[in-house]
C-alpha positions in Angstrom: -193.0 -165.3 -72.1 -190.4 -162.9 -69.8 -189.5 -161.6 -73.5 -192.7 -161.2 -74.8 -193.7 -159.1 -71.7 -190.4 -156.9 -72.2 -191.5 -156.2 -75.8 -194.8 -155.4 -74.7 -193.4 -152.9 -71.9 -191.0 -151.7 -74.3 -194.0 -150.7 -76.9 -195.8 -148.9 -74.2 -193.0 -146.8 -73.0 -192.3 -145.6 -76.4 -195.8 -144.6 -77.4 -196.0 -142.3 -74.3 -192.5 -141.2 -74.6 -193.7 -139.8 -78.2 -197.0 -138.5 -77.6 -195.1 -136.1 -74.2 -192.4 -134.9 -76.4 -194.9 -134.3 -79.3 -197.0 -132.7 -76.5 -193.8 -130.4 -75.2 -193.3 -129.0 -78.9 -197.3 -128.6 -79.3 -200.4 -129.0 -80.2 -201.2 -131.3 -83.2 -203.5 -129.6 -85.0 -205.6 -129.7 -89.2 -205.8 -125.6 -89.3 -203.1 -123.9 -91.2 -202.9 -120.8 -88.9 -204.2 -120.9 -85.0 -202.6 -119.4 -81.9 -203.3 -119.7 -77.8 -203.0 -116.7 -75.9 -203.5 -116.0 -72.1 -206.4 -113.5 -71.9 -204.7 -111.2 -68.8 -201.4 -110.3 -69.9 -201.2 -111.3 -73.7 -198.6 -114.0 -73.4 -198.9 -116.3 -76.2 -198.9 -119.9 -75.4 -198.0 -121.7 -78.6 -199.0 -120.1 -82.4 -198.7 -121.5 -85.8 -198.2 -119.0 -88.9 -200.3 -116.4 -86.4 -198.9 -113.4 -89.2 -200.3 -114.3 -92.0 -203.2 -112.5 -93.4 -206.1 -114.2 -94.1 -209.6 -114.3 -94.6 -211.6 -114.1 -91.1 -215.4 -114.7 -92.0 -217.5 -114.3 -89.4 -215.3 -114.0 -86.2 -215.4 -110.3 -88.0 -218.2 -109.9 -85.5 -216.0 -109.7 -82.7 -215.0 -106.0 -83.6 -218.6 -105.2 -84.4 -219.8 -105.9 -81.1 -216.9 -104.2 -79.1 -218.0 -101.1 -81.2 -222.0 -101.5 -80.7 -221.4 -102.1 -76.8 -218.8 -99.1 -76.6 -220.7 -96.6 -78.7 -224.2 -97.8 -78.4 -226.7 -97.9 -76.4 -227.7 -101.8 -75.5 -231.6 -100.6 -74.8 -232.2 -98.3 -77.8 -234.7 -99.3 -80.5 -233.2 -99.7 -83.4 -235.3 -99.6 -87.0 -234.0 -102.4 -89.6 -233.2 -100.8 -92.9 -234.5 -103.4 -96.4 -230.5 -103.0 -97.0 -229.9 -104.5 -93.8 -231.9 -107.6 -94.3 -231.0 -108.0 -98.2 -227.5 -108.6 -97.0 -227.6 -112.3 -97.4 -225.5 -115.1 -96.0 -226.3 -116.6 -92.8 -229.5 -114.4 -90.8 -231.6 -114.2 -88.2 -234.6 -113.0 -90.8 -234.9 -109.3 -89.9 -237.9 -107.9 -91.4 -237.8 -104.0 -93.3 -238.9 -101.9 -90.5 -238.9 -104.1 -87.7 -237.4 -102.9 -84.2 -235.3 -104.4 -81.8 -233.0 -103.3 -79.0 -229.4 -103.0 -79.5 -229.0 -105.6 -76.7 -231.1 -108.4 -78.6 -229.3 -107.1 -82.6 -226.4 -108.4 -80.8 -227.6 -111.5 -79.2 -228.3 -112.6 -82.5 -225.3 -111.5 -84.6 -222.9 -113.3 -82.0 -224.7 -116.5 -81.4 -226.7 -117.4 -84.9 -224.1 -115.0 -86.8 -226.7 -113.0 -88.3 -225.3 -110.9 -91.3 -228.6 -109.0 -91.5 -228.2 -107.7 -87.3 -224.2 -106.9 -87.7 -225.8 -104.7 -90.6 -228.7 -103.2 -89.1 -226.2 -102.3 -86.0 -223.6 -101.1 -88.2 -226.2 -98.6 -89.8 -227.7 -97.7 -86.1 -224.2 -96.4 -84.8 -222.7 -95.0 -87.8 -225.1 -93.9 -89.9 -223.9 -96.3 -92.5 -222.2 -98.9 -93.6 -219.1 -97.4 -94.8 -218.4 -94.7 -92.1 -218.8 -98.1 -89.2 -216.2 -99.8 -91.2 -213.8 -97.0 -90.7 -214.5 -97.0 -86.8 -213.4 -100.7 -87.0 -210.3 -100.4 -88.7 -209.6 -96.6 -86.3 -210.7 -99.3 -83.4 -207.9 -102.1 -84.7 -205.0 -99.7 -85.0 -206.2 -98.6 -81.2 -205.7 -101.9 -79.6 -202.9 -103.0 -81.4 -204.3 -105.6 -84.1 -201.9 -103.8 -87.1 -202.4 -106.4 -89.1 -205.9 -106.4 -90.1 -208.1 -104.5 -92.5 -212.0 -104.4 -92.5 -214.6 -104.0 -95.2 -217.5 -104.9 -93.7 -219.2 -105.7 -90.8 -220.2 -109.4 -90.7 -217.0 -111.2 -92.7 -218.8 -112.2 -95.9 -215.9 -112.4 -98.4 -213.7 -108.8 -99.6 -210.2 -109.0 -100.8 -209.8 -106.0 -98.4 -210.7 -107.7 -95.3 -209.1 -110.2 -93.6 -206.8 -110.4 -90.6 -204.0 -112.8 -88.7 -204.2 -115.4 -85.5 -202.3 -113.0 -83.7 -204.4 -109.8 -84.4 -207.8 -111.9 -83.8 -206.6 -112.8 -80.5 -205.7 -109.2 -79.4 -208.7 -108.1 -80.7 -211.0 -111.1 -78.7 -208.9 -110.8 -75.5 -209.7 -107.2 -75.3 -213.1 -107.9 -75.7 -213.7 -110.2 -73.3 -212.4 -108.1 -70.9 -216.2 -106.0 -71.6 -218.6 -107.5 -69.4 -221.4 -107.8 -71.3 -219.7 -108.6 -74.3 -218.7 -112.4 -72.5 -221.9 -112.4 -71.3 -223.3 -112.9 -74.5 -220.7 -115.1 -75.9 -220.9 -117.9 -73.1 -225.1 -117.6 -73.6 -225.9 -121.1 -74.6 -229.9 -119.7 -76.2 -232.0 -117.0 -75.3 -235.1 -115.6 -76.8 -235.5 -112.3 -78.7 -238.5 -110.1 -80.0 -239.6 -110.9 -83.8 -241.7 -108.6 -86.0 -243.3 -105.9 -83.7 -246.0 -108.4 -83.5 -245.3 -109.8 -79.8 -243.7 -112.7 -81.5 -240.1 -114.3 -80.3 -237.4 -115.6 -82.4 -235.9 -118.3 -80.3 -231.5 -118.7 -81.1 -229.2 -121.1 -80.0 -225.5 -120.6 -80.0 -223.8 -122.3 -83.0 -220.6 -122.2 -81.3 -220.8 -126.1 -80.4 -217.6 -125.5 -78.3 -220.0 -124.7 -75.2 -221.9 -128.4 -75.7 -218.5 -130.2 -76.3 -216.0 -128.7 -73.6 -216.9 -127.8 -70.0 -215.0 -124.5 -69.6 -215.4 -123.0 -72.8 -216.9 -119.6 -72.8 -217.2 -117.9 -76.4 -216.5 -116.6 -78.3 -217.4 -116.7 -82.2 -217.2 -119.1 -85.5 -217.4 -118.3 -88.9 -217.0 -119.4 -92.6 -217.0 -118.4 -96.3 -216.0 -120.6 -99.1 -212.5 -118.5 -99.1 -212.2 -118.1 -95.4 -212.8 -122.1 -94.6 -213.8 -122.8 -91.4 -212.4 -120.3 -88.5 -213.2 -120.2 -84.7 -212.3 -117.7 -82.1 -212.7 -119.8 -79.0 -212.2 -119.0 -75.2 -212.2 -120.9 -71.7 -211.8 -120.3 -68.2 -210.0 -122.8 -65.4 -209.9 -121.7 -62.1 -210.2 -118.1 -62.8 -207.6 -118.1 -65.6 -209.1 -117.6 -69.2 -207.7 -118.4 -72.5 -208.6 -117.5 -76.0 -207.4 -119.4 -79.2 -208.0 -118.8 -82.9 -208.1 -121.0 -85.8 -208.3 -120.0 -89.2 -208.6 -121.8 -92.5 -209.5 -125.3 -90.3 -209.9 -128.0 -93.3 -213.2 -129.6 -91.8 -216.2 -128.2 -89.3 -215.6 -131.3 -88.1 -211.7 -130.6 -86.8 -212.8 -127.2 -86.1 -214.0 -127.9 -82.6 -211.3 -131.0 -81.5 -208.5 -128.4 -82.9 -209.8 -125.9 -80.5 -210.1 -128.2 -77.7 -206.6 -129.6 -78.4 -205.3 -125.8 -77.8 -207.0 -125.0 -75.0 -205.8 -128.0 -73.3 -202.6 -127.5 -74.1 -202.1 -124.4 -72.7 -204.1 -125.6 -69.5 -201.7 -128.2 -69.0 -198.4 -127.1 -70.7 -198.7 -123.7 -68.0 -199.8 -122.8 -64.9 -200.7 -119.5 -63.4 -198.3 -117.8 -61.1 -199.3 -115.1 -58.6 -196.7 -112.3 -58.6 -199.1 -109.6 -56.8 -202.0 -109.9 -55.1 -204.4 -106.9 -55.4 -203.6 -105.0 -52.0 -200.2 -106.1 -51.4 -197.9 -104.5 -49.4 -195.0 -103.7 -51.4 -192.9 -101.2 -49.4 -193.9 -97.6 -47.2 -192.6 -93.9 -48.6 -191.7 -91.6 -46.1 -194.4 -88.6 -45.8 -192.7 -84.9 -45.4 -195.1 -82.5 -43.2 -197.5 -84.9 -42.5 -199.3 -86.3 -39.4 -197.6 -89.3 -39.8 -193.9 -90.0 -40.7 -194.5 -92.7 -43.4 -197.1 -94.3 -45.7 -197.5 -97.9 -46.8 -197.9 -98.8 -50.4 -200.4 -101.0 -51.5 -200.5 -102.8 -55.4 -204.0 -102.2 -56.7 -203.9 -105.2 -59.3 -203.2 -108.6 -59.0 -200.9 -109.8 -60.9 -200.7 -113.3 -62.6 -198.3 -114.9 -65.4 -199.1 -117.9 -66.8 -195.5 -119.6 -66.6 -193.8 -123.1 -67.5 -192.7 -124.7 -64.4 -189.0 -123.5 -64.4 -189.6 -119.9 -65.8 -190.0 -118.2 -62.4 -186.4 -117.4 -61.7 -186.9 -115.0 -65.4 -190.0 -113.3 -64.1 -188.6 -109.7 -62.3 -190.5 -107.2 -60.6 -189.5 -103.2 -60.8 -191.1 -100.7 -58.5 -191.2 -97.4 -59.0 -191.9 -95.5 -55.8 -190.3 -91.8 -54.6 -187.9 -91.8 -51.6 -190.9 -89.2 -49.9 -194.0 -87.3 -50.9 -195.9 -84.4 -49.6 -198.4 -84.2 -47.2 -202.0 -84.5 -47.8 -201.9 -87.8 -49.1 -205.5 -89.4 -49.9 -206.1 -93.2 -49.1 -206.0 -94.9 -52.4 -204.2 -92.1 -54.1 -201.7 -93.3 -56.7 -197.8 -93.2 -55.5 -196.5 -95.4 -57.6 -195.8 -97.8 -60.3 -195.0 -101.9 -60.5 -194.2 -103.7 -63.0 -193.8 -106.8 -64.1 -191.1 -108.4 -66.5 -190.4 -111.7 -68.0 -187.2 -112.3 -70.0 -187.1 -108.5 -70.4 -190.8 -108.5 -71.8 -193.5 -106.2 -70.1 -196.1 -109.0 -69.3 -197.9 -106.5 -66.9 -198.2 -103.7 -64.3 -199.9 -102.0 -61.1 -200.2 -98.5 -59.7 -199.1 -98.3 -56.0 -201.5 -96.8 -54.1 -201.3 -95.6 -50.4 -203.2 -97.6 -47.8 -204.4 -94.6 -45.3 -205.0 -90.8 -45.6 -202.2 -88.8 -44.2 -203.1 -85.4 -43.4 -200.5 -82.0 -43.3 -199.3 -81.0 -39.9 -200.9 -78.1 -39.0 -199.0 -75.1 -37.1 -200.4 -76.9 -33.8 -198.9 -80.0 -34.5 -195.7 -78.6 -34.9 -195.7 -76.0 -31.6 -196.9 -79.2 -29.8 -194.0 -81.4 -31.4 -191.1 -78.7 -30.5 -192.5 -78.1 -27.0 -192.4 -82.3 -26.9 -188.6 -82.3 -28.1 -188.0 -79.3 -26.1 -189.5 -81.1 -22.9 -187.6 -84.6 -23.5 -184.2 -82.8 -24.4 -185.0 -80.9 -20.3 -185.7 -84.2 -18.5 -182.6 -86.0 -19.6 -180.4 -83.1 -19.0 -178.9 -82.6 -22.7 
């Protein structure tokens, strides 16, 4: 029996020893190409073939919404074209002539993927089709994503559009960092106008990640026969939000415990490390002709890493401050610069403001101050 119960111990010990060192190397995952990436600073968390160009379906959408919120206007009426809603694929059933607001095109391109509002909003800001593809691609090589091309703007399948793990995580971090943009990514449903008649098409988010896990907050799915299935996914925890990608997933049904399985793992493989908090005091800067001697420097940003635990000691700060600077100085003016390494990496930075105004000595401050020294050097006899 004492044996038996060894064995028994022994069996357990083993299966967690294997699922945390399978857990240390990563996430195990059906999708051929995925990566997790910390939405503040960029750091990525864990990837999997996140260079490889592939098809992106609709998670396209993304970039089509950065561009309609940045160069649009959300309350302008905007007249479908027949083009527009003879696009095909997956719609929301726009109707020739119809009108809708920018803000409600987009509520139902992101959450029911309509091909026939990217199109209609495509057409609005650019004037066509074409010319808003070219803003897309101008926008990618802007924020960094090198590796993508775009064709269109709703993901159906072109041999000239496609993009990586990597570059669909650059682009979806920097739009979530546009307010209104996560707003409408974490919207569950919401109603809409339909066919100038007073009607109301009623959508519900297919991105089933906001049913299934708690934090998750966007951000879009898509799929074409050549794509498979793909989902850009995000969630916050405690203020700290994450973004994964999945490409090419083998099964809608993986899609979402794949997504799930990233986003926990960089939740609970990391943590997030303050290095700054937004109105620190990092050092004072001597003031020359000013009403006061000095000025204290303030960061502006706060600054967090998402860290393993035993990464701190390669996380350095640089500050770049003058020895003085010239009086006026304005409260909040910028002094400065911090930044913030790890393992040689640029993960992040601050400007150094000054905490106070600091005016210029006028010529009555100065009589005043030599008739001061003049007075203390006559009392003490020197």
């Amino acid at each position: 029996m004492f044996k038996k119960k060894n064995i028994i111990l022994f069996i357990i010990f083993c299966l967690f020893f294997s699922t945390s060192a399978a857990k240390a190397q990563g996430p195990t995952i059906s999708a051929k190409y995925a990566i997790i990436r910390d939405v503040e600073t960029g750091r990525i968390l864990w990837g999997k073939n996140i260079n490889i160009k592939k098809p992106m379906a609709s998670t396209t959408k993304i970039m089509t919404a950065i561009l309609a919120i940045e160069k649009g206007n959300l309350n302008e009426m905007v007249t479908v074209t027949p083009t527009a809603c003879n696009i095909g694929g997956s719609s929301i059933w726009l109707k020739p002539g119809e009108q809708l607001t920018m803000k409600e095109l987009l509520y139902g391109m992101m959450l029911k993927s309509g091909n026939d509002a990217a199109t209609a909003v495509a057409q609005h800001i650019a004037g066509s089709v074409p010319d808003f593809v070219k803003m897309m691609n101008a926008k990618a090589i802007e924020i960094g994503a090198y590796n993508t091309s775009f064709a269109n703007p709703h993901g159906l399948d072109d041999h000239n559009h496609y993009s990586t793990a990597l570059d669909l995580s650059i682009i979806a971090a920097y739009a979530l960092k546009i307010p209104f943009f996560s707003e409408i990514v974490k919207t569950k449903e919401i109603t809409i106008s339909r066919y100038n008649q007073g009607g109301k098409r009623y959508l519900r988010n297919i991105n089933k990640l906001l049913w299934k896990y708690p934090e998750a907050d966007g951000v879009k799915t898509g799929y074409t026969s050549r794509a498979g299935h793909c989902l850009v996914a995000s969630a916050t925890l405690n203020d700290w939000q994450l973004v994964s990608v999945i490409l090419k997933c083998p099964s809608r049904y993986t899609l979402w415990n794949d997504s799930i399985e990233l986003l926990e793992y960089g939740f609970s493989t990391y943590y997030r490390y303050n290095v700054v908090k937004k109105n620190q005091i990092i050092r004072t800067v001597k003031v020359k002709n000013g009403k006061r001697d000095i000025v204290t420097v303030l960061s502006k940003e706060e600054i967090n890493l998402p860290l393993k635990k035993g990464e701190e000691n390669k996380v350095k700060v640089v500050v770049d401050l003058p020895e003085h600077v010239k009086a006026p100085v304005e409260k909040n003016q910028i002094l400065g610069k911090l930044r913030v390494y790890l393992d040689s990496k640029l993960m992040g930075g601050s400007d150094l403001v000054a905490e106070i105004s600091v005016e210029r000595k006028t010529f009555i401050d100065i009589f005043y101050k030599m008739l001061n020294n003049w007075l203390t050097i006559s009392k003490t006899g020197l």
